[in-house]
N, C-alpha and C positions, 0 to 999 in steps of 0.2 A: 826175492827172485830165486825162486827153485832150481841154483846149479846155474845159472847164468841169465843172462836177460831175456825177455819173451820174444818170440819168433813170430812176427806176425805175415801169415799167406796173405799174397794180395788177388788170388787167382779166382775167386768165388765171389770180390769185387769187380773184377776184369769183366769176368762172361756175365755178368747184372749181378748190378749193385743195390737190386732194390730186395732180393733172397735174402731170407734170416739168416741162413750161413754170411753173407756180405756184411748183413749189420752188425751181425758177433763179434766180426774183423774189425769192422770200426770200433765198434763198443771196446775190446781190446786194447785194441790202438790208444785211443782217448786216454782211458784209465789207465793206464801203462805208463805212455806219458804224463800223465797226471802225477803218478804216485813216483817214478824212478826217473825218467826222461830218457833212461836207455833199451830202449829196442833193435831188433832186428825186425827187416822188411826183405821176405822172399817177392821178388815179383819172377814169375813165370818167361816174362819175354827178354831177360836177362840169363844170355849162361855161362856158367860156372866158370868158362876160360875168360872170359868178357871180365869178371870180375875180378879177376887174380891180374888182367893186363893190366885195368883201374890200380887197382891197388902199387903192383911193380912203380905204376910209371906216376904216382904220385909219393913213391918214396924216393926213387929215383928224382924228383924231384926235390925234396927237402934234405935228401944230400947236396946240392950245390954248394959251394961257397956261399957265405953270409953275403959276401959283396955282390953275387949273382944276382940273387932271392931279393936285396933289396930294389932291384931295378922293377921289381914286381907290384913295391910297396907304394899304396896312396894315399897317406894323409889327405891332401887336399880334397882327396872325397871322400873323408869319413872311415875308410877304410872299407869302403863297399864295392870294391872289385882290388881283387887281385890278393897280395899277400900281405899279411898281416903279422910285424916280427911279435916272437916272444916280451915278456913283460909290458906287454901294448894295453890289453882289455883284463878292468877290473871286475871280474865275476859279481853280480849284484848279491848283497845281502840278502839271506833267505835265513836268518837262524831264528826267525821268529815261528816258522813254520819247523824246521828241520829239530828245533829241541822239543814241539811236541812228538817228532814219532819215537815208533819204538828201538831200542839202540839198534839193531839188526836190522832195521828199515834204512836209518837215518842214512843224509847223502856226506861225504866229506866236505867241510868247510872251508872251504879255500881261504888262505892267509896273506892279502897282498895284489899282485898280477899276475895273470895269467900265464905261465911257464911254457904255452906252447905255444907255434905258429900256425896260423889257419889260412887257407885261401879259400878266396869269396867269387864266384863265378856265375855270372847272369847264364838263366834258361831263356832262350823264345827271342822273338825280334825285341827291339825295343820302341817305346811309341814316336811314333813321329812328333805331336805334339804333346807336350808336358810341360807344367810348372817346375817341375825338377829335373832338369838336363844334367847337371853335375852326377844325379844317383842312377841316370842312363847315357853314363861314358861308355863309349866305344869298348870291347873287349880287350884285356893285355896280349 
């Protein structure tokens, strides 16, 4: 990664996605992800103050108290809404893949569980009906 991770524009996807500039972005995207898993995504309809509120009121958020944060937390679904404490998710084994690249590629191994907390939040309605009602709880 040339000085930090790839920036990928989503704006030549935006206005059509079927232009070789749009498919570059994907093609990007793809292999990007493929090869590091860290990128940046500009999208255009997104601005700049919008993303610094985002940012504020999601740190603002994981300052709470542990005892706040965990009213957040759902085992019972798997951990697929809401928060997700520290040492919870063990990173899947990749050093089969990660000791062939080269040292300056390779990604950090992680040793154990996960050290951060994450939160998990549905986009879009959820379906009326489903085999899976537990994985479409209501929002926290």
């Amino acid at each position: 990664m040339d000085g930090g991770p790839a920036v990928i524009e989503l704006a030549s996807f935006l206005a059509d996605p079927t232009t070789a500039e749009a498919k570059e972005a994907c093609t990007k995207l793809l292999e990007t992800l493929r090869a590091t898993s860290c990128l940046i995504v500009k999208d255009p309809r997104v601005r700049e103050q919008e993303n610094e509120e985002f940012l504020s009121l999601m740190e603002r958020y994981f300052e709470q108290p542990v005892p706040e944060l965990m009213k957040d937390v759902h085992p019972e679904l798997s951990y697929q809404l809401g928060a997700t404490p520290e040492n919870t998710e063990v990173p899947r084994d990749h050093m089969d893949i990660i000791s062939h690249l080269p040292k300056e590629e390779a990604a950090h191994v992680p040793n154990g569980p996960d050290k951060k907390w994450r939160y998990f939040w549905r986009i879009g309605e959820r379906p009326s009906n489903t085999s899976f009602s537990e994985l479409n709880a209501p929002p926290v």
